[in-house]
BAGUVEX-400528 format. One record per residue (C-alpha): x, y, z; residue in one letter. Coordinates in steps of 0.05 Angstrom, whole numbers, padded with zeros to 5 digits, always signed. Example, Ala and Ser with C-alpha at 12.3 -4.5 7.8 and 13.67 -1.06 7.14 Angstrom:
residues 2
+00246-00090+00156A;+00273-00021+00143S;
//
This chain:
residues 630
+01430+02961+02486X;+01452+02897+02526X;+01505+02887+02462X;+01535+02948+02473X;+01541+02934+02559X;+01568+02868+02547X;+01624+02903+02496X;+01642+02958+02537X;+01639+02913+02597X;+01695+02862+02562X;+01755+02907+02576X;+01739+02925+02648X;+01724+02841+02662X;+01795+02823+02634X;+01834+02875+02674X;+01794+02843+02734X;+01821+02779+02722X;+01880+02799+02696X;+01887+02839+02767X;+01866+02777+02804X;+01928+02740+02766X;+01978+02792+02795X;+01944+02795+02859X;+01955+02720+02867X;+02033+02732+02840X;+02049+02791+02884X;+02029+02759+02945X;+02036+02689+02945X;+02090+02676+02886X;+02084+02637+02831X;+02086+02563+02865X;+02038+02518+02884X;+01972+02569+02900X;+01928+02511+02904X;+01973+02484+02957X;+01977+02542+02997X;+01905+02570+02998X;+01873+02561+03067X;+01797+02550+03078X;+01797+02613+03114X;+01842+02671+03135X;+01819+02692+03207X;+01760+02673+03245X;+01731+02720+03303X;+01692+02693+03359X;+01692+02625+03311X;+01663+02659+03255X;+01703+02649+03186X;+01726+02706+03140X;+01736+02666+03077X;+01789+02662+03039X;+01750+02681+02979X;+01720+02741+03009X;+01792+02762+03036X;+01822+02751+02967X;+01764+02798+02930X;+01766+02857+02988X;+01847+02849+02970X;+01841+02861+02902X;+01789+02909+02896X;+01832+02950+02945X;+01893+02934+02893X;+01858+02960+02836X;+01827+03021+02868X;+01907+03038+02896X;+01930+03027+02821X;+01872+03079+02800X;+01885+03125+02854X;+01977+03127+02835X;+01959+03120+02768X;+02039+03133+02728X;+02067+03137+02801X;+02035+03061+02815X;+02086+03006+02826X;+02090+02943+02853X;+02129+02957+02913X;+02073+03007+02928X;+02037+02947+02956X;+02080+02936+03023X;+02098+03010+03025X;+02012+03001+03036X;+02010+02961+03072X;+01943+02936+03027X;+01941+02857+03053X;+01937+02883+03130X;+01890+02934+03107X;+01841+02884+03082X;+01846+02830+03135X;+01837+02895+03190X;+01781+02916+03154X;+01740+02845+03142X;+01755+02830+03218X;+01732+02905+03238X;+01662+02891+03196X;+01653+02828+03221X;+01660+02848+03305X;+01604+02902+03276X;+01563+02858+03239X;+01562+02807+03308X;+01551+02863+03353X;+01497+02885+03304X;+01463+02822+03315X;+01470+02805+03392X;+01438+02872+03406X;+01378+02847+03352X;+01392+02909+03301X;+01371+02895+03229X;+01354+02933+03165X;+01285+02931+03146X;+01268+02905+03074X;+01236+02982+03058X;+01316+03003+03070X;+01349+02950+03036X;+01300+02967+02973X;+01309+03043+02994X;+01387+03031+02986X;+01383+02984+02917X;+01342+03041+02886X;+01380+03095+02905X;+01442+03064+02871X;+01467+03121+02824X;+01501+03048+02783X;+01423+03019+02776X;+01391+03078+02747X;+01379+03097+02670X;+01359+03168+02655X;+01358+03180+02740X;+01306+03129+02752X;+01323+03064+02779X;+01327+03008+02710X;+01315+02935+02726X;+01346+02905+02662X;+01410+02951+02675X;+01413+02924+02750X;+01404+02850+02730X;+01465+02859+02676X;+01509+02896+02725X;+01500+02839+02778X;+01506+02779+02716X;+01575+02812+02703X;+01602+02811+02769X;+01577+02741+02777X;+01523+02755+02829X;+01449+02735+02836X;+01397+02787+02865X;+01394+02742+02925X;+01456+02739+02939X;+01482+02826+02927X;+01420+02838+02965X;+01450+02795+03018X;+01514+02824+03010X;+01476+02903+03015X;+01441+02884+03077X;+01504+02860+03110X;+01536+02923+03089X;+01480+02969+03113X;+01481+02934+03181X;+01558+02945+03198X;+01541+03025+03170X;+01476+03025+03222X;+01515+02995+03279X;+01578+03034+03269X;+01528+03103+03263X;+01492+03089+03320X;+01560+03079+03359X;+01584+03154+03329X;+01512+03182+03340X;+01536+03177+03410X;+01591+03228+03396X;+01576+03292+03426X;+01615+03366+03427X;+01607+03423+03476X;+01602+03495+03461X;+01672+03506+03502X;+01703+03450+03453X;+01687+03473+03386X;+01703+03555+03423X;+01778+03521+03437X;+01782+03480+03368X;+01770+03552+03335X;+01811+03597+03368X;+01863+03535+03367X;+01858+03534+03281X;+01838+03605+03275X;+01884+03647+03326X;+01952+03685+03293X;+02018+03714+03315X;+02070+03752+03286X;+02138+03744+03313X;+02209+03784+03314X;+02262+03733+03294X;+02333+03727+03287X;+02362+03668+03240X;+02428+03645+03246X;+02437+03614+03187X;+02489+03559+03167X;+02518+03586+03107X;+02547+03649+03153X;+02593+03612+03183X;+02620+03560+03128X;+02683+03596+03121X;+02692+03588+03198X;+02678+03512+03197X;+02750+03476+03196X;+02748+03410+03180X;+02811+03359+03178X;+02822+03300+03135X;+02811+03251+03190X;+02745+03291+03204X;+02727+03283+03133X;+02747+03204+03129X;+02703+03196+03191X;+02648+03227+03168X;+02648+03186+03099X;+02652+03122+03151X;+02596+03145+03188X;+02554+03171+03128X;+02582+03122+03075X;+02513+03099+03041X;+02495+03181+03030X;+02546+03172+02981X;+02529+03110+02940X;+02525+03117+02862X;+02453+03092+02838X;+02438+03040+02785X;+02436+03059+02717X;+02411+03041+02652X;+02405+03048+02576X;+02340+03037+02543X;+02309+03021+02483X;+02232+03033+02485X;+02170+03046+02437X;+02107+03094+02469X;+02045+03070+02440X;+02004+03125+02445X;+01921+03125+02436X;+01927+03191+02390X;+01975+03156+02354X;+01921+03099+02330X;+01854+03140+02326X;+01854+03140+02255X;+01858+03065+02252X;+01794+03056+02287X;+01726+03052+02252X;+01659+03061+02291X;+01604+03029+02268X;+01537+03069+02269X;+01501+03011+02309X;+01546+03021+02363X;+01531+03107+02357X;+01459+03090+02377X;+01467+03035+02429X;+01516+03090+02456X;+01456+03136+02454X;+01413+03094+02479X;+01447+03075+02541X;+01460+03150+02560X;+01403+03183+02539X;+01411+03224+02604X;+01485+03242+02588X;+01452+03279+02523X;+01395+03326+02561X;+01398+03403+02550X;+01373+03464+02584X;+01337+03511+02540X;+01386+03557+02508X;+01397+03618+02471X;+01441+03651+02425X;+01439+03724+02426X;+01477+03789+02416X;+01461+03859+02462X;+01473+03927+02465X;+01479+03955+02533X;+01472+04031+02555X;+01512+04030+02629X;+01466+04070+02676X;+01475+04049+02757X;+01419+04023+02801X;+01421+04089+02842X;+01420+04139+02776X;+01381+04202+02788X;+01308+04204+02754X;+01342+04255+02705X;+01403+04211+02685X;+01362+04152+02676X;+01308+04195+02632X;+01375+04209+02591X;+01405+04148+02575X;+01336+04115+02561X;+01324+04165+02501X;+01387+04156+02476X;+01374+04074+02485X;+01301+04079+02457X;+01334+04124+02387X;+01372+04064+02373X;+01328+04010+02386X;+01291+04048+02331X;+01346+04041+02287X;+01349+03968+02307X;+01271+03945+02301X;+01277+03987+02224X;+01336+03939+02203X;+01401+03963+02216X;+01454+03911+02229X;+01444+03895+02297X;+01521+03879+02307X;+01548+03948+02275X;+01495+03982+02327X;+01529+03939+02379X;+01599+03966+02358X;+01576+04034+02351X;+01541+04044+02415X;+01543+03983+02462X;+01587+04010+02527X;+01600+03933+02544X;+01662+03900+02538X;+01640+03861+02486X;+01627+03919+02440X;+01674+03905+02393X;+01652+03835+02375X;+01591+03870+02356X;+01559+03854+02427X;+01562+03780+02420X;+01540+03737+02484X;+01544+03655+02450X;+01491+03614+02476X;+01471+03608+02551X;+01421+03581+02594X;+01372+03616+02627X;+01420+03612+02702X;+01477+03653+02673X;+01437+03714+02664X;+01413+03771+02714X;+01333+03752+02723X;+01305+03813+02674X;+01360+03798+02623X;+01341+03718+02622X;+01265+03734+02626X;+01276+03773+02562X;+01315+03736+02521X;+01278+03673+02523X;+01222+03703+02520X;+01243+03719+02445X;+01234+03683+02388X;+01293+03664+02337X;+01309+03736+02302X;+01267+03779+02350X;+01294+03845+02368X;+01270+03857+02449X;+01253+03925+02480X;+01298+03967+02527X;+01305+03920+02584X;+01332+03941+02650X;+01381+03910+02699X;+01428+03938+02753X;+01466+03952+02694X;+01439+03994+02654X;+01381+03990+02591X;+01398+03931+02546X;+01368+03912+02476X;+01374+03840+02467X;+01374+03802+02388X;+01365+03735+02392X;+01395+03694+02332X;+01382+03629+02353X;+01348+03583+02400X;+01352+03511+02431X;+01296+03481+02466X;+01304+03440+02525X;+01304+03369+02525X;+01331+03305+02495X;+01384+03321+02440X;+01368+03286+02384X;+01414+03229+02353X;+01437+03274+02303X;+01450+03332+02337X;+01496+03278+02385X;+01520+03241+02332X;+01589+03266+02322X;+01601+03275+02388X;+01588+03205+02403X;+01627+03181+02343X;+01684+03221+02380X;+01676+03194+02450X;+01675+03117+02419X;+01733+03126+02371X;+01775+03150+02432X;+01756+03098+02478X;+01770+03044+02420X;+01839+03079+02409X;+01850+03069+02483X;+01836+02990+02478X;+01873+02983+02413X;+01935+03019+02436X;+01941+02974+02495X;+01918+02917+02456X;+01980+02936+02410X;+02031+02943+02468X;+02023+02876+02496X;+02017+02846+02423X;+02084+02881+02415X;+02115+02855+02479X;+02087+02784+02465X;+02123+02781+02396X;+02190+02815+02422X;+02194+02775+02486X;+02180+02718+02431X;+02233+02737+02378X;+02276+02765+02429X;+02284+02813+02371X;+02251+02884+02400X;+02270+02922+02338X;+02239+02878+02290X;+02180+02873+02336X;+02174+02948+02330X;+02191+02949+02258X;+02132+02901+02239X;+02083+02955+02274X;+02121+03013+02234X;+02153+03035+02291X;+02224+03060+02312X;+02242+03053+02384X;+02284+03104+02404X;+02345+03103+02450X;+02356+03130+02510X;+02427+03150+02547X;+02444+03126+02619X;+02395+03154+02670X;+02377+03127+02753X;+02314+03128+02785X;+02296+03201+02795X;+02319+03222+02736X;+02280+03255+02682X;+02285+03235+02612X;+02279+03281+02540X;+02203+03273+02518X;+02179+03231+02572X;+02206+03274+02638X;+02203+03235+02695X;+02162+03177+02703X;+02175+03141+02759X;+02144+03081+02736X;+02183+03072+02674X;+02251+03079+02713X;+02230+03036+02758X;+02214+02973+02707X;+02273+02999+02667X;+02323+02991+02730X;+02291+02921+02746X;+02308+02903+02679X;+02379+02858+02663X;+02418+02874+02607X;+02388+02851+02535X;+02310+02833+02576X;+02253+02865+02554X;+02211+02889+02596X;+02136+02892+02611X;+02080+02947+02582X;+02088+03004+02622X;+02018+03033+02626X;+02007+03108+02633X;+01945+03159+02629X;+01973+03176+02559X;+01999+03109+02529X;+02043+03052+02540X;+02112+03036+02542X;+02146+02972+02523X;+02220+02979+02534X;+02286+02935+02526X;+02350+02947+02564X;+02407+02959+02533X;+02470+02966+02589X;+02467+02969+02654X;+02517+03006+02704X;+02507+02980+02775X;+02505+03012+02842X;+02570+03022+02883X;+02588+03065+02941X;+02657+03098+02919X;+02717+03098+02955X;+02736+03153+03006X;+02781+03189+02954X;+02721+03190+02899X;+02670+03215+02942X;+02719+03265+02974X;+02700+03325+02945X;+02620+03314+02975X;+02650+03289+03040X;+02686+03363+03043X;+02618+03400+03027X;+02572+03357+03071X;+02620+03364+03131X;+02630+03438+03118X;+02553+03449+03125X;+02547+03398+03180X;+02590+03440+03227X;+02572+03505+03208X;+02498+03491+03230X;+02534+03473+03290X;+02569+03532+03292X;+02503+03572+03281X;+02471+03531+03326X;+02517+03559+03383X;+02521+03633+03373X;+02445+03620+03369X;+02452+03593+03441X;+02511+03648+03454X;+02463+03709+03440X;+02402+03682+03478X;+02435+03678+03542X;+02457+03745+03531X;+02376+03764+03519X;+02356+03739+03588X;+02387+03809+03607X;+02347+03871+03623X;+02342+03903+03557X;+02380+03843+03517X;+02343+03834+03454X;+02355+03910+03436X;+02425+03906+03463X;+02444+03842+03427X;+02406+03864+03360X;+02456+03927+03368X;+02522+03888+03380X;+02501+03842+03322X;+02495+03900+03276X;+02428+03860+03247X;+02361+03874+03239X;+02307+03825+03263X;+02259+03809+03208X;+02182+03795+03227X;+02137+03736+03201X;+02074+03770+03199X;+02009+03741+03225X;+01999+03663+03224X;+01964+03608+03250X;+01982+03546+03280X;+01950+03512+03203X;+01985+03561+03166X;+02058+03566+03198X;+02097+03633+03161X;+02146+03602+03106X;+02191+03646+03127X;+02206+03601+03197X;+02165+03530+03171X;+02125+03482+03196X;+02168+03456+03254X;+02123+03438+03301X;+02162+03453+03367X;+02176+03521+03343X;+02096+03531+03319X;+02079+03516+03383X;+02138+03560+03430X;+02101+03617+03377X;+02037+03612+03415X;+02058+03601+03490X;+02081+03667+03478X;+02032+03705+03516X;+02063+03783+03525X;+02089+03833+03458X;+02165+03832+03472X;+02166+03764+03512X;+02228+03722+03480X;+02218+03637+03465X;+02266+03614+03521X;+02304+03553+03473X;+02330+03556+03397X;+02299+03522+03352X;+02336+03503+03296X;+02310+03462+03224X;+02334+03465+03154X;+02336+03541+03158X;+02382+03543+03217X;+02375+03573+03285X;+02317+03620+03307X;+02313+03660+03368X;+02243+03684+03368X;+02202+03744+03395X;+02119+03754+03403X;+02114+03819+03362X;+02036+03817+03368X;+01977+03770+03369X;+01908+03768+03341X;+01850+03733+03364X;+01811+03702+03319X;+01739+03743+03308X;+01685+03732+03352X;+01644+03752+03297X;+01671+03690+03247X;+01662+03644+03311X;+01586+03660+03293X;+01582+03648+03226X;+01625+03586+03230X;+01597+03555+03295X;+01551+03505+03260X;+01596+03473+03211X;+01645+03478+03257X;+01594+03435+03310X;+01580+03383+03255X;+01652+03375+03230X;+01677+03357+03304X;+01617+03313+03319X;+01634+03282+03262X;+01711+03264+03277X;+01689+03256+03346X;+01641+03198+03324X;+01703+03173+03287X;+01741+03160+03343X;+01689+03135+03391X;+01677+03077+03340X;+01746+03065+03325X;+01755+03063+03412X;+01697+03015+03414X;+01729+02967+03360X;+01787+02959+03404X;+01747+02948+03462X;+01704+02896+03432X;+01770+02864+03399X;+01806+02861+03458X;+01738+02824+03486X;+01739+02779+03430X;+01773+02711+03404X;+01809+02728+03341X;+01856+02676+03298X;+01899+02698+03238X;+01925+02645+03188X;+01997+02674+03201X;+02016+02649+03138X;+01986+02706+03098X;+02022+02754+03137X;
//
């Protein structure tokens, strides 16, 4: 079994390390890291943070971003981020915990840390805590009992400190009555839109207009990068049927996941159902359960059980001769399940009644609870470990491919001594989508870093990876005024006939203030208003959006008829808006959702207090950054 954990475990330790590698690359370059590396990266109240500890909370934060993006991952995701401050933020935060922790003399009791270790869903084989299984996990990350249970204890210490800081949190009825009627209350408006498109053919625009506009708005306009592409996908289907299992590994596999492998008690059965309703008259019941009890006659003498099914059953399932598949005992009504596995394999049941109707149940097969055996697993297994292996080898092959090409410099020979053909792609930029891949952001990205002639690096995705060479290259320009002339028109156009829409907007409001004015200006507009129909301030109507100043205007509206006193304008164009009606939100639902409601502000109330108290006792504290990591 340990065999097996130290195999699976090999992949998973070299993409650490491998990680590590870029980590130390991304952030610090590829000079002199020895050089650079400080013997610490902040201390707090005197109190080191390591640079060690800094550099592992980094890169497990790395890793867990580059799980989280998956295909959308990229480098530059790492200062878009912001992952370096996040870790240094986070170690000092713990650490102003773990020393408030300790001046007020709270610790964790050895029956918690123990409590914690064996609760560990990592640590446990079959559900139950596993010694040997802990002691490998912590030999493969390098750690000692000692020194994770160290590492545990300091963790459960910032968690009881920062709990007992939110335990203080507190809501009152009036808050969580306000939150609801805040996230729950609707509206439906009248509304006029002015939109920009009406008055395009009103919008004048002159060609020094036009030449200003391209000076003002002159990057809009700039051509993006492009590039050509030769590149291979390596694919995991691809290679399945180059990897062998061995049957040692099928029953370490087995072994190790015994628990993955438990069963309910099942059953495989066919029924024939006479529909009767739970409320049926004493006489229509007597009815349908003579003409149920004649064929389960029929059925305990012989007949095909199925062709009864089709003949009579009044499910829906009638025509497949009244076939259920197996189930566990949970999918069933109660009477039905009692029944049925209370058969035995080829048992024909009595009428059985549910709400319904009268069913006769056959039961052609059964599966006891329990264990599956190996052989009853083994394919499946064989399946699970030849995918996993065709996951390794096709990444194994990618970088073997980009090691030899990058070698050669000769991509297509690289290719051509894996028997593969790279194909070609024409020019595309960076958010656009290619024929069989779509749009991968990733791959243009690598592919528009790439000079002409370099190959690039793998490109990993969920489904494969890509190693790639580029071809030609077209770089980015902004055009002159008489290229981009034709947007410049177009852009202007729309530009001032929002304007334009903007003000008679403005024009017909004034005119509302009137006695009478919405009806009369509704009239002389020869328009009808449209109406949103009910919404809440989480659920803004599509048919105005999410912009927030006209959300709220919506609800200050307190009277049917009252009018919004601005115009509020977004990439619709220009709303003048009307209450039409409101709608509390039920007193009734207030009830039922008062609790979770209670618990779910307590608990973003506790949130806050202990992110207010870790600027207080920050701004209380002595706190040096190595600046140079920043």
């Amino acid at each position: 079994m340990l065999d097996l954990m130290r195999r699976h475990a090999k992949s998973w330790i070299i993409n650490l390390i491998v990680g590590a590698i870029v980590i130390v690359f991304i952030f610090w370059g590829a000079g002199s890291f020895r050089k650079r590396q400080p013997k610490y990266v902040a201390l707090v109240n005197d109190e080191p943070i390591s640079y060690f500890t800094y550099h592992e909370t980094l890169n497990k934060l790395y890793q867990n971003a580059r799980a989280q993006y998956g295909a959308a991952w990229n480098e530059d995701m790492v200062k878009l981020l912001n992952l370096k401050q996040q870790a240094l933020e986070g170690l000092i935060n713990d650490l102003l915990v773990l020393q408030r922790a300790q001046a007020l003399k709270i610790s964790v009791s050895d029956e918690e840390l123990q409590q914690s270790i064996l609760d560990t869903p990592y640590f446990k084989v079959d559900g139950v805590f596993n010694q040997r299984r802990y002691d490998f996990l912590l030999s493969q990350n390098h750690l000692t009992p000692d020194g994770y249970e160290a590492l545990e204890r300091r963790r459960l210490l910032v968690e009881k400190m920062s709990g007992a800081v939110a335990g203080m949190a507190k809501v009152s009825p009036t808050e969580v009555e306000d939150f609801f009627h805040f996230t729950r209350d609707q509206v439906d408006l009248d509304f006029l839109l002015f939109q920009p498109q009406d008055f395009e053919r009103t919008a004048e625009v002159t060609d020094a207009e036009q030449k200003a506009f391209y000076e003002a708005h002159k990057d809009k306009y700039q051509k993006p990068a492009q590039v050509r592409v030769a590149y291979v996908f390596i694919r995991p289907k691809d290679v399945e049927s180059e990897v062998v299992v061995d049957p040692k590994e099928v029953e370490e596999d087995y072994e190790l996941n015994r628990e993955t492998y438990t069963q309910k008690e099942q059953v495989k059965a066919r029924h024939i159902l006479f529909k009767l309703a739970e409320n049926a008259s004493p006489e229509e019941e007597q009815k349908v359960q003579a003409q149920a009890e004649k064929v389960l006659k029929m059925a305990q003498k012989g007949e095909d059980f199925a062709k009864l099914a089709k003949q009579y059953s009044q499910d829906t399932n009638a025509s497949q001769g009244g076939e259920l598949g197996w189930f566990e005992r949970e999918r069933m009504v109660a009477p039905f399940s009692e029944a049925a596995f209370g058969l035995k394999k080829g048992q024909i049941s009595g009428l059985v009644r549910t709400q319904f109707g009268f069913h006769i149940i056959e039961v052609e097969d059964r599966r006891e609870g329990g264990v599956r055996t190996l052989d009853e697993v083994r394919s499946e297994i064989e399946d699970k470990i030849r995918k996993r292996k065709a996951v390794e080898l096709a990444g194994d092959r990618a970088a073997e491919l980009f090691e030899k090409a990058n070698l050669n410099q000769n991509f297509a020979a690289a290719a051509a001594a894996y028997k593969l053909t790279p194909t070609e792609t024409g020019f595309f930029s960076q958010d656009q989508p290619l024929p069989d891949l779509g749009l991968r952001k990733q791959f243009n990205e690598v592919a528009l870093s790439l000079k002409q002639g370099e190959i690039g690096p793998v490109v990993d995705f969920p489904d494969g990876h890509i190693v790639m060479q580029a071809l030609e290259r077209k770089e980015t320009y902004v055009p002159a005024f008489d290229e981009a002339q034709g947007e410049v028109h177009a852009d202007l156009v729309k530009a001032k006939a929002a304007d334009l829409a903007d003000k008679e907007a403005r024009r017909v409001l004034a005119l509302m203030k009137e006695p009478g004015g919405w009806d009369a200006q509704v009239r002389a507009l020869g328009r009808s208003p449209d109406s949103t129909g009910l919404f809440s301030r989480m659920n803004p109507s599509q048919k105005i959006g999410p912009q927030d100043d006209l959300v709220t205007a919506a609800f200050l509206l307190k009277t049917p008829g009252q009018i919004a006193p601005n115009v509020y304008r977004n990439d619709k164009g220009a709303f003048i808006i009307r209450l039409r009606s409101q709608e509390p939100a039920s007193p009734l639902d207030f009830v039922k959702t008062k609790d979770n409601l209670t618990y779910s502000l307590t608990v973003r109330k506790g949130q806050m207090y202990v992110q207010e108290w870790l600027k207080t006792i920050r701004s209380l504290s002595k706190i040096k950054v190595e600046e140079s990591l920043l």
